[in-house]
C-alpha positions, -999 to +999 in steps of 0.1 A: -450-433-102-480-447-127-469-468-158-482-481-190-480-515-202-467-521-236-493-548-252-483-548-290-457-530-310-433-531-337-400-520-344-410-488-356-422-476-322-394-464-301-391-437-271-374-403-286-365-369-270-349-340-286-314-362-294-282-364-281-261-328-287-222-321-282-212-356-293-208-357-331-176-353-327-173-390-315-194-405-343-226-408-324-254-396-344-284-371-327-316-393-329-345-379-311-375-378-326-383-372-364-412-347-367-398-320-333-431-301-336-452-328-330-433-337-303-430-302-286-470-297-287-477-338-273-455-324-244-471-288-240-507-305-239-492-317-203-473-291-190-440-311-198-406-295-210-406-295-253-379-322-251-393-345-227-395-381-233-425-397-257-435-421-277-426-423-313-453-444-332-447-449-370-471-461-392-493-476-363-493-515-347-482-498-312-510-507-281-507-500-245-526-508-214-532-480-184-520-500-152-536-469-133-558-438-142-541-415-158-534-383-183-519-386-219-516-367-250-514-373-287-497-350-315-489-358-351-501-386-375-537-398-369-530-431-366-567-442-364-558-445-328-589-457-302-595-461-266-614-497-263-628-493-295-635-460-294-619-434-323-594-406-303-579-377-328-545-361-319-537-328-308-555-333-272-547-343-241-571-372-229-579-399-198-570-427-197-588-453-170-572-477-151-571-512-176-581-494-211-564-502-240-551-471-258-541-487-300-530-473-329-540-491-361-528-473-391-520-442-410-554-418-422-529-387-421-496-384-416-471-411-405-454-401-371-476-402-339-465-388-304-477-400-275-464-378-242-472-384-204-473-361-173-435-355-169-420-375-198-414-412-199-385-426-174-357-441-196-319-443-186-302-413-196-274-422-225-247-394-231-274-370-222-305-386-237-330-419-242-333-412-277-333-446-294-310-452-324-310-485-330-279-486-349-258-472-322-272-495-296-284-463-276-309-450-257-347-465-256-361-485-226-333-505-218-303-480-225-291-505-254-315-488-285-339-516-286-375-505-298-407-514-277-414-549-271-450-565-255-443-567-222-426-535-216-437-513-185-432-474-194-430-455-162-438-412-157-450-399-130-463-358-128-503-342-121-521-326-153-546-300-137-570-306-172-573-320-201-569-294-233-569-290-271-545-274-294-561-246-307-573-254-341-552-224-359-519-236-346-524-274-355-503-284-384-518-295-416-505-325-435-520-311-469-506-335-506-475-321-523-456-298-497-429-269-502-399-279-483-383-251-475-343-258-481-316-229-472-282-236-498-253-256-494-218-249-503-220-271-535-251-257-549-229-239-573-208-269-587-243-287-602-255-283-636-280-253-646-303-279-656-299-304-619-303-264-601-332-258-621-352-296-618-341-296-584-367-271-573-392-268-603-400-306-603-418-326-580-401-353-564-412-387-550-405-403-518-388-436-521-398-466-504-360-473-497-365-449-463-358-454-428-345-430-397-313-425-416-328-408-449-351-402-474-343-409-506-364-389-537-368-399-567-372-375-601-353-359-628-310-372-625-291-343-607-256-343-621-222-328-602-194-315-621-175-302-592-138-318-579-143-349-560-153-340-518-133-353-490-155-358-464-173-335-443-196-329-416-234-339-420-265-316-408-296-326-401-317-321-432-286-324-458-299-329-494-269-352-504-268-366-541-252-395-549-233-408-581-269-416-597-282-383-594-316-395-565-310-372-537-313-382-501-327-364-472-307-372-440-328-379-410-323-381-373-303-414-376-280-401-402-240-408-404-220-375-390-194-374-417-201-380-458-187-372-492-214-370-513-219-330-529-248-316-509-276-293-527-285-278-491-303-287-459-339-287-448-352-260-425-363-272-389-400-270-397-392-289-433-380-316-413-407-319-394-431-318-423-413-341-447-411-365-412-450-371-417-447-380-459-453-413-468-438-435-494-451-420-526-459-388-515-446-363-542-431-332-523-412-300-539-382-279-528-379-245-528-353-223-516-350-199-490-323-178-474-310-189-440-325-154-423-355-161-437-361-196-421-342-190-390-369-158-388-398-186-393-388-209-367-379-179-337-418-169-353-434-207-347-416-209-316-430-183-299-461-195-301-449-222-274-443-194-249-475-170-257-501-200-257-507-210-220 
């Protein structure tokens, strides 16, 4: 078993894997990590399973140390990340030598980096997962939800037979101002004619005021005029808008019950998109049926299983 040693990091760095599943129903949220498609191709560049464990880097400030030769790979945000100096992009698999440094400085595209190793990262399993939610106090190196520290030792062990690329026509593009693709919700109907139609003719901006739990956007006031909502079970992706109108996107980390009317949810491959936005980025909505998107992602997915 080879292992990487953690040299810097910040909060924002944390170990993620698909989430924990079959346990909302006790008020423990799903975690995993943010942008799944990132995720999914770090882990096919190896061999791994799609939901094996990796490292989620946000925003940069993450370095590790090889403590033996070894094989990596790198999906998502270019995070300016080097190997002893030297510039590496993402979507690749790559050596690492015995004593480099692998660092990630900061964002040039994109905001999410994953970094996967032969056979996932070894992290005590957590009602099913090591996705870190810090909130919850689950998952991540320890078991406990606590981020990646300097000093931490990240075990894997697993053989790559050789290094490859992602084809270029199947690596995502992080292009300005992108169509979130959102299927209805229940309560679309009980907003004004004017919120329906700002809601997906305007662009919206991304709010500082954003962590794993949510996105908040800001543009034209949304205003409800239904009955007032008890409480009700929360997707991933939900568009909820509270009393002053800013919807918020709900993440990974979200709550599992709210009250707040809901405009829809996300698709999967929305998520994943709006995952790599930075504050300030202005985004747009647009509707979609549920067919429609669930006939998208079976379309991306298969690209997992035809690509060898």
């Amino acid at each position: 078993m080879s292992h990487l040693l953690i040299q810097a990091s910040t909060p924002l760095c944390l170990l993620q894997d698909a989430g924990r599943f079959g346990v909302r129903h006790l008020g423990v949220t799903q975690g995993g990590a943010a942008d799944w498609l990132s995720m999914a191709w770090a882990n096919w560049l190896l061999g791994n399973s799609p939901d094996a464990a990796v490292i989620e880097v946000t925003l940069g400030g993450l370095s590790v140390v090889a403590k033996a030769d070894c094989s990596l790979a790198l999906a998502g945000a270019d995070l300016a990340a080097t190997i002893d100096g030297q510039p590496l992009k993402p979507w690749r698999s790559f050596a690492l030598k015995q004593g480099q440094t692998l660092a990630f400085t900061r964002p040039l595209s994109g905001a999410r980096a994953y970094l996967a190793a032969p056979a996932g990262f070894v992290a005590p399993q957590v009602l099913g997962s090591c996705a870190t939610v810090a909130r919850e106090q689950l998952g991540g190196p320890d078991g406990f939800g606590r981020g990646l520290v300097a000093g931490d030792e990240l075990r894997y062990h697993g053989i790559v037979q050789a290094l490859r690329d992602i084809p270029r026509e199947h690596v995502p593009v992080f292009a300005a101002n992108p169509r979130l693709d959102v299927i209805l919700g229940a309560q679309i109907g009980d907003f004004t004619g004017q919120s329906t139609f700002d809601a997906f003719n305007l662009p919206w901006t991304l709010d500082s005021r954003a962590d794993r739990m949510g996105i908040r956007l800001l543009g034209p006031e949304l205003v409800y005029q239904g009955a007032p909502m008890i409480s009700e079970g929360i997707p991933l992706g939900a568009i909820q808008v509270p009393p002053d109108g800013q919807p918020i996107v709900l993440l990974n980390d979200r709550q599992t019950i709210g009250g707040y009317p809901r405009l829809g949810a996300l698709t999967p491959l929305a998520m994943a998109r709006l995952a790599q936005s930075l504050p300030g980025e202005a985004v747009r909505m647009v509707p979609v049926m549920q067919e429609m998107a669930h006939e998208q992602h079976l379309r991306y997915m298969k690209r997992f299983v035809c690509l060898k």
